[in-house]
LUMKOL-229376 format. One record per residue: x, y, z of N, C-alpha, C in turn. Coordinates in steps of 0.001 Angstrom, whole numbers, plus 500000, padded with zeros to 6 digits. Layout:
XYZXYZXYZ/...
***
This chain:
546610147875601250545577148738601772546058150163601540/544933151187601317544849152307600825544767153453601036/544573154581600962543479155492601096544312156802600961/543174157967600982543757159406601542543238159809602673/543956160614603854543629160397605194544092161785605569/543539163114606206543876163705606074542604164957607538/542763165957607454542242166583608287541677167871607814/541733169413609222541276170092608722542778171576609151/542803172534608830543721173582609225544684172660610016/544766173025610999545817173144612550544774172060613705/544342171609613191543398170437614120543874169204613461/544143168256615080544355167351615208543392165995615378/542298166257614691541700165488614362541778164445613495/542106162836613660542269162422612721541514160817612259/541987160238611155541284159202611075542334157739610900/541933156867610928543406155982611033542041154092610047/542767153786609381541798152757608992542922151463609468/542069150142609947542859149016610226542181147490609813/542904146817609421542506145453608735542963144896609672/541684143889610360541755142692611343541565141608610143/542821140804610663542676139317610092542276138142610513/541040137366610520540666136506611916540533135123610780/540784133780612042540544132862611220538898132568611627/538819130969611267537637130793611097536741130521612632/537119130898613674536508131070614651536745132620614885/537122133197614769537381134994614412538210135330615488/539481134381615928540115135226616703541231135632615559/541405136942616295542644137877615408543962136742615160/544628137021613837545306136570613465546678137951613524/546076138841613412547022139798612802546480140968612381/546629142626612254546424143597611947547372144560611361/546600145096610402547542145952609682546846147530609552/547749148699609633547165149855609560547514151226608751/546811151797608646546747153279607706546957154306608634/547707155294608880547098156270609471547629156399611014/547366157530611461546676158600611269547404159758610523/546701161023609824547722162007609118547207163037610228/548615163467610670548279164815611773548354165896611059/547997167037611798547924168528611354549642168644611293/550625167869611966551811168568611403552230167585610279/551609166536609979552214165852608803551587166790607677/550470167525607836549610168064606744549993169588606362/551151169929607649551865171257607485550695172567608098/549584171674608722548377172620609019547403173204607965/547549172855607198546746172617605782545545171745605046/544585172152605609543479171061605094543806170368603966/543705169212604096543764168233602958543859166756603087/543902166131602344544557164845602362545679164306601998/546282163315602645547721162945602301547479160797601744/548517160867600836548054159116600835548597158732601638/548028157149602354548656156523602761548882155354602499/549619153777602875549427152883602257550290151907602880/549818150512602586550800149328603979550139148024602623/552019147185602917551936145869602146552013145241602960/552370143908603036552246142863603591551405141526602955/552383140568603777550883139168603644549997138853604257/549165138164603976547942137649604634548339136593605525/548318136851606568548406135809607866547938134282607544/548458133488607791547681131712607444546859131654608073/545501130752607081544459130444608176543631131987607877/543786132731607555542716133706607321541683133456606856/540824133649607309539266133217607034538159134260606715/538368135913606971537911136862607295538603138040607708/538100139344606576539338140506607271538065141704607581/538610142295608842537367143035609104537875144479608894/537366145464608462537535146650608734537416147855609311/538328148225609821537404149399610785538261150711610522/537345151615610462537852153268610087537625153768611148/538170154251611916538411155162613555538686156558613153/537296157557613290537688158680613702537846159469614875/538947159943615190539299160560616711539286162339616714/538335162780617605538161163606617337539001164364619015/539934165393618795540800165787619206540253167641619853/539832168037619004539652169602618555538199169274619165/537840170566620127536374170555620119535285170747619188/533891170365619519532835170909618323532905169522617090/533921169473616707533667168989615431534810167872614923/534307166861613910535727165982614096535599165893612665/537150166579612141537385167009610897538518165985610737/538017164662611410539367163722610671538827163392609303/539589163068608092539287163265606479539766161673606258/539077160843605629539164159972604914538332159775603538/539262159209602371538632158982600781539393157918600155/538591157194599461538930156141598776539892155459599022/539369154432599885539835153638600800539758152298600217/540765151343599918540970150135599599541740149206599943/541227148208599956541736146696600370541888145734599241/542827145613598816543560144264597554544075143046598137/543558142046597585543864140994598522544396140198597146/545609139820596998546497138831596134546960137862596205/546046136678595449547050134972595612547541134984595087/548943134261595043550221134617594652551202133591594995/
***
């Protein structure tokens, strides 16, 4: 799993993406996550930073769900930054 994750100036606004792994009745098996990039990982500098997580696929996986969480920190406005965001899934 993938992405660039990133914010705005000196705001701590951010975004964090996470892969739920459920089997075939959909209870969680396992989760894996991206994120979050803070204003001091970003040096206070709008932008994006990559991020990225390996691992295996839990047994019994049946279904991976995704969810992108933006948290908005800073008033007014929630300048958490996410782009091209991916999930590779490899039998092997």
């Amino acid at each position: 799993m993938s992405g660039f994750l990133g914010g705005f100036h000196n705001q701590n606004d951010t975004a964090t993406l996470t892969a739920t792994f459920k089997d075939a009745n959909g209870r969680s098996l396992g989760t894996s996550k991206i994120g979050p990039v803070t204003a001091r990982d970003r040096k206070s500098i709008t932008g994006l930073l990559p991020r990225h997580a390996t691992g295996s696929i839990p047994p019994s996986t049946h279904t991976v769900v995704l969810e992108l969480s933006m948290k908005r920190v800073e008033p007014y406005y929630n300048d958490g930054y996410a782009d091209n965001l991916t999930l590779v899934l490899n039998t092997r």
